[in-house]
VOBA-1610 file (N, C-alpha, C; in pm, whole numbers, padded with zeros to 5 digits, always signed):
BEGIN
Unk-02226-02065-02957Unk-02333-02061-03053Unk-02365-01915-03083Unk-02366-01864-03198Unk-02420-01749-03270Unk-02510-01705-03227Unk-02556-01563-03196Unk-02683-01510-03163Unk-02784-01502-03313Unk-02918-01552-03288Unk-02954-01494-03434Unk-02984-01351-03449Unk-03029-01385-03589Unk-03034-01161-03614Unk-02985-01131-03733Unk-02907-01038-03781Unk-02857-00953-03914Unk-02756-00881-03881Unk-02649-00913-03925Unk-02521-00773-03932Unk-02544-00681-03995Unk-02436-00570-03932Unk-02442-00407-03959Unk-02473-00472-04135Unk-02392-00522-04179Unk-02344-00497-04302Unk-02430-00602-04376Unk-02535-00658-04338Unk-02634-00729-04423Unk-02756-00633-04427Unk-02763-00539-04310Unk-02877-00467-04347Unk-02843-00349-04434Unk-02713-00308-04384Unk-02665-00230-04503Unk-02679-00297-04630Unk-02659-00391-04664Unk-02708-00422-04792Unk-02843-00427-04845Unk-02911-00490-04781Unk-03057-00459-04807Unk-03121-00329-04810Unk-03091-00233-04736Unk-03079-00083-04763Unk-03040-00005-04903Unk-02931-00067-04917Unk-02871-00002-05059Unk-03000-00071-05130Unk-02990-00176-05182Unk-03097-00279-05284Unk-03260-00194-05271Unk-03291-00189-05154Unk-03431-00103-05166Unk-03427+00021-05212Unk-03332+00080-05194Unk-03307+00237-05208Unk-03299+00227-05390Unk-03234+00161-05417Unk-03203+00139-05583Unk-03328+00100-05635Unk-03429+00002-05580Unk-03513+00001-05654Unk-03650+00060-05605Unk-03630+00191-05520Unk-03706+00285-05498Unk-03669+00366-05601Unk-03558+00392-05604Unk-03514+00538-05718Unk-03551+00490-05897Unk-03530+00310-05937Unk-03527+00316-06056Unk-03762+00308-06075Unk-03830+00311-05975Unk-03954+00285-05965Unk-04001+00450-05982Unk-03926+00520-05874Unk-04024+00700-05888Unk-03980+00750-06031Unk-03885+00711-06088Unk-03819+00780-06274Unk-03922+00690-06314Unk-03980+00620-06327Unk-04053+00483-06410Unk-04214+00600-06361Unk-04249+00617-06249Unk-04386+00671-06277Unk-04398+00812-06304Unk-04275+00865-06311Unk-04284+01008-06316Unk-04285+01063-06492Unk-04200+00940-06553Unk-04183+00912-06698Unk-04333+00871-06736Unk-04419+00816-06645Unk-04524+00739-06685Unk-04627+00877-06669Unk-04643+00984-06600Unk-04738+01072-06563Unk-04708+01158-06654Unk-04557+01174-06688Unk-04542+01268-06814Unk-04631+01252-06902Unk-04608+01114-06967Unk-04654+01071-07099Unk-04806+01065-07112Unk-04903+01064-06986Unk-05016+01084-06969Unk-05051+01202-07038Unk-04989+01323-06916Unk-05024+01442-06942Unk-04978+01470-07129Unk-04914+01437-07163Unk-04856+01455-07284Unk-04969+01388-07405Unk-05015+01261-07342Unk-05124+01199-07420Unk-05280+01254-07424Unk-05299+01306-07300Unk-05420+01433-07254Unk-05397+01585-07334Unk-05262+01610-07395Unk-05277+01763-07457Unk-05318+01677-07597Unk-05255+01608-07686Unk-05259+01571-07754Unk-05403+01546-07846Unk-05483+01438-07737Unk-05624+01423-07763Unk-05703+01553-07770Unk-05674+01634-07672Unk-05786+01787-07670Unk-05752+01814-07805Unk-05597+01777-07869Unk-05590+01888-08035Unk-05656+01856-08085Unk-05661+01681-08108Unk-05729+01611-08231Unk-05877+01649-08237Unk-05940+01605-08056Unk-06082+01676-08064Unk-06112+01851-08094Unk-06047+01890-08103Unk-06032+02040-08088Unk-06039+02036-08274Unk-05981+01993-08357Unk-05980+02008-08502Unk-06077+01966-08558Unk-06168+01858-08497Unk-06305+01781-08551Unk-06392+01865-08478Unk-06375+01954-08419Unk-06483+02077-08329Unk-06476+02165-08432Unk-06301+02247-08436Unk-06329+02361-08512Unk-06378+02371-08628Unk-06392+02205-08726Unk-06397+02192-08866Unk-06553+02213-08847Unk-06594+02122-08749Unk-06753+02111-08730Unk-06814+02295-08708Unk-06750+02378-08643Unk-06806+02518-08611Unk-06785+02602-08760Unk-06662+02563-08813Unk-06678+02661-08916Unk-06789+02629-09038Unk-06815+02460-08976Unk-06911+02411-09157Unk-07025+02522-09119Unk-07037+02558-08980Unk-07234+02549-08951Unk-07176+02672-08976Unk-07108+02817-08915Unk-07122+02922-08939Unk-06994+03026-08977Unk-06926+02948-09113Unk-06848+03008-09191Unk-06764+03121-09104Unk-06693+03082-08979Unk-06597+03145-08917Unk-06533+03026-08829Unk-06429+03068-08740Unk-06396+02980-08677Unk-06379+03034-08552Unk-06375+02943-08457Unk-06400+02993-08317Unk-06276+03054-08203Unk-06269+03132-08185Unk-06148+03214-08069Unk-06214+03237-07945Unk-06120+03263-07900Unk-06097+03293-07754Unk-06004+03345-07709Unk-06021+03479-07584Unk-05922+03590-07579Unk-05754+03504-07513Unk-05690+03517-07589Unk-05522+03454-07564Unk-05507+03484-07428Unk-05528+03622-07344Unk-05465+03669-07253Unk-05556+03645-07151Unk-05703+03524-07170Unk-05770+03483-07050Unk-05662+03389-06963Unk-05634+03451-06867Unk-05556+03358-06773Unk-05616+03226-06701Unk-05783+03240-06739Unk-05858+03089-06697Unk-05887+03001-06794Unk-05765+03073-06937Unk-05820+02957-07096Unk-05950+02992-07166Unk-05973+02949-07211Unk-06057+02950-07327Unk-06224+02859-07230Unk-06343+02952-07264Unk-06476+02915-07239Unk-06550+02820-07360Unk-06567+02732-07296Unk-06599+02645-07410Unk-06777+02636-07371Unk-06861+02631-07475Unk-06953+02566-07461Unk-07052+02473-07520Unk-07144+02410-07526Unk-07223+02294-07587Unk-07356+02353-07670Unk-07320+02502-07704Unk-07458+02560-07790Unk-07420+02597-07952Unk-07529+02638-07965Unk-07512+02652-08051Unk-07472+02796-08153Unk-07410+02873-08013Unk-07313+03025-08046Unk-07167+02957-07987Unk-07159+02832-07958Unk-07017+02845-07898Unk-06951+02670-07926Unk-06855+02613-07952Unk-06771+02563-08005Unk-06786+02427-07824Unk-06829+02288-07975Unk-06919+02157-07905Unk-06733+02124-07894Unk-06627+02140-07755Unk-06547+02082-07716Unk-06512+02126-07571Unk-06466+02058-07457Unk-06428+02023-07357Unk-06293+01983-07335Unk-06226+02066-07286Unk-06045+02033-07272Unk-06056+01914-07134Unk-05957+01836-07139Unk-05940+01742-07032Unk-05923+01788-06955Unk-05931+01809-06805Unk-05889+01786-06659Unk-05711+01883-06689Unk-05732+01998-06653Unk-05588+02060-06579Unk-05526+02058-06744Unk-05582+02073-06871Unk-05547+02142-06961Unk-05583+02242-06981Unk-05506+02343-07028Unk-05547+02494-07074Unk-05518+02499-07229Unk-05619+02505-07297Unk-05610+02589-07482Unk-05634+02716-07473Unk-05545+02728-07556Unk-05525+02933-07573Unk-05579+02898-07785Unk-05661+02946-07803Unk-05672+02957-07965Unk-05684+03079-08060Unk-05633+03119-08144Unk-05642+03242-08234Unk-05698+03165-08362Unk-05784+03311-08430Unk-05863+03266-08540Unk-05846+03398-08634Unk-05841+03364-08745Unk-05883+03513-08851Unk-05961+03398-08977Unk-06001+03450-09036Unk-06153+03440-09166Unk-06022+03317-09261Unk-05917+03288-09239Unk-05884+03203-09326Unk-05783+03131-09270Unk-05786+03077-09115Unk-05716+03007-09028Unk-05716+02979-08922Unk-05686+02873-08819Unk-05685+02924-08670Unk-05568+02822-08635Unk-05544+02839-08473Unk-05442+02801-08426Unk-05429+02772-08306Unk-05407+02679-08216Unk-05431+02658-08095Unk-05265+02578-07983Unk-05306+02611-07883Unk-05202+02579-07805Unk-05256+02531-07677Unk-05205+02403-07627Unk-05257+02317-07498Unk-05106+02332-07400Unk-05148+02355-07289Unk-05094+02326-07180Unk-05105+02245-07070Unk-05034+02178-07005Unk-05093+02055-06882Unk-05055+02134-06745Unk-05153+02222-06703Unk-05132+02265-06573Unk-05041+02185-06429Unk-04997+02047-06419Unk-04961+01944-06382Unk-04841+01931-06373Unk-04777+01951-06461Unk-04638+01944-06572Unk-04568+02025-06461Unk-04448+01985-06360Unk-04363+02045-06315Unk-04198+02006-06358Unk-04160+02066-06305Unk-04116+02187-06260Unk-04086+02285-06420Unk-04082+02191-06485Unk-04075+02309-06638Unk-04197+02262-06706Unk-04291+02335-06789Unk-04391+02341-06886Unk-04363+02289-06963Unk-04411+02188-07058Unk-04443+02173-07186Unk-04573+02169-07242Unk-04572+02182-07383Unk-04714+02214-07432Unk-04661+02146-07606Unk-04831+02147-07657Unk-04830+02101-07807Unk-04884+02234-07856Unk-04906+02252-08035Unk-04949+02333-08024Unk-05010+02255-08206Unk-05094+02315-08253Unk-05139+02292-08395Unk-05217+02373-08488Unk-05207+02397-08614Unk-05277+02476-08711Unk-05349+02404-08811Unk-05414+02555-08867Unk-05485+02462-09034Unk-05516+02614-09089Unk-05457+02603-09208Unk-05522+02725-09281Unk-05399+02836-09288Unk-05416+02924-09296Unk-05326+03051-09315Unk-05329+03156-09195Unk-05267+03092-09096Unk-05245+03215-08968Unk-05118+03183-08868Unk-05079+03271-08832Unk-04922+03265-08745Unk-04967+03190-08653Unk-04907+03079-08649Unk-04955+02946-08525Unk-04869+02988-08413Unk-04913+02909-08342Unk-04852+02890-08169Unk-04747+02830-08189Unk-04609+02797-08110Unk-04466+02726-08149Unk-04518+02666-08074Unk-04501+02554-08089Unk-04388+02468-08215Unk-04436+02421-08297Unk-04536+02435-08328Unk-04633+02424-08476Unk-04569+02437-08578Unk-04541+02383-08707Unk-04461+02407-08830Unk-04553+02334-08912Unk-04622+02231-08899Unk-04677+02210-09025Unk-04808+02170-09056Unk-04878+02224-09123Unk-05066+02205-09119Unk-05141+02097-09066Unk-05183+02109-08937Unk-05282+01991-08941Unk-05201+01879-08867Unk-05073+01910-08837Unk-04993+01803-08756Unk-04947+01880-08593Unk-04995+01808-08527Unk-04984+01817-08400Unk-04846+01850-08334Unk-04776+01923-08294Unk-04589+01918-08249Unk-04579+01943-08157Unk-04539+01910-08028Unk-04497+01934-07875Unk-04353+01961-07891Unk-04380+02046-07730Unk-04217+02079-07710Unk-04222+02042-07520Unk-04114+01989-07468Unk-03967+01981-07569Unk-04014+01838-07657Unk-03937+01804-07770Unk-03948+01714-07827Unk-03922+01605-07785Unk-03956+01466-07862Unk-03903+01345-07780Unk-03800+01306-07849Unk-03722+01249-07776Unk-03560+01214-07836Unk-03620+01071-07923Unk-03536+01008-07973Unk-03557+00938-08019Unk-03538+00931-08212Unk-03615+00836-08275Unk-03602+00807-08424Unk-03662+00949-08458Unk-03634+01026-08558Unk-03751+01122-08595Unk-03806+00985-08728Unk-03966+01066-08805Unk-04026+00952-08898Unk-03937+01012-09078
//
């Protein structure tokens, strides 16, 4: 009579099988944290363009902040300083002159390589990968259909 139990080579199998669907599960949330962070730069632009439109109605300029602050851009809720709040572990860098501005988000998060969006309006040398007014463009790009 057989001892009960598992052979070398049944647990070896069950080994392989977990291991495979450990590896196709960490690409599935790591794809999934991307697209977060990617969905978090995104939103700061959109709110960031219904801010800057709102700062320039009240006082016919638009709002900057020094590029080379390495802690981003100071935002505040008065009424000398620009009503927006970047998400959690985003950084906006923004440039402004009297007939444009331009901004760039980063996801502090984002390893081992950076990506960022970046967006304009008006007449000023935007942040890359910015190319066209008022439309939002990240890099690297996503593969896929272009529209």
């Amino acid at each position: 009579m057989a001892k009960p139990g598992f052979t070398l080579v049944e647990l070896l199998a069950a080994i392989v099988i977990i291991s495979i669907l450990a590896a196709m599960t960490s690409a599935t949330v790591y794809r999934s944290k991307n697209a977060a962070y990617l969905a978090a730069m995104q939103s700061d632009l959109r709110n960031l363009i219904r801010a800057q439109e709102e700062y320039y109605a009240s006082s016919s300029i638009y709002f900057t902040n020094d590029p080379g602050n390495a802690d981003g851009a100071t935002y505040t809720k008065s009424a000398d300083g620009l009503d927006f709040t970047p998400s959690q572990n985003v950084v906006i860098k923004i440039r402004a002159n009297s007939r444009g501005w331009s901004a760039r988000a980063e996801h502090e998060n984002r390893s081992p390589d950076k990506f960022y969006c970046a967006v304009f309006m008006g007449d000023i040398n935007a942040f890359d990968p910015a190319e066209e007014e008022g439309v939002i463009a990240c890099e690297p790009r996503k593969k896929g259909k272009k529209k």
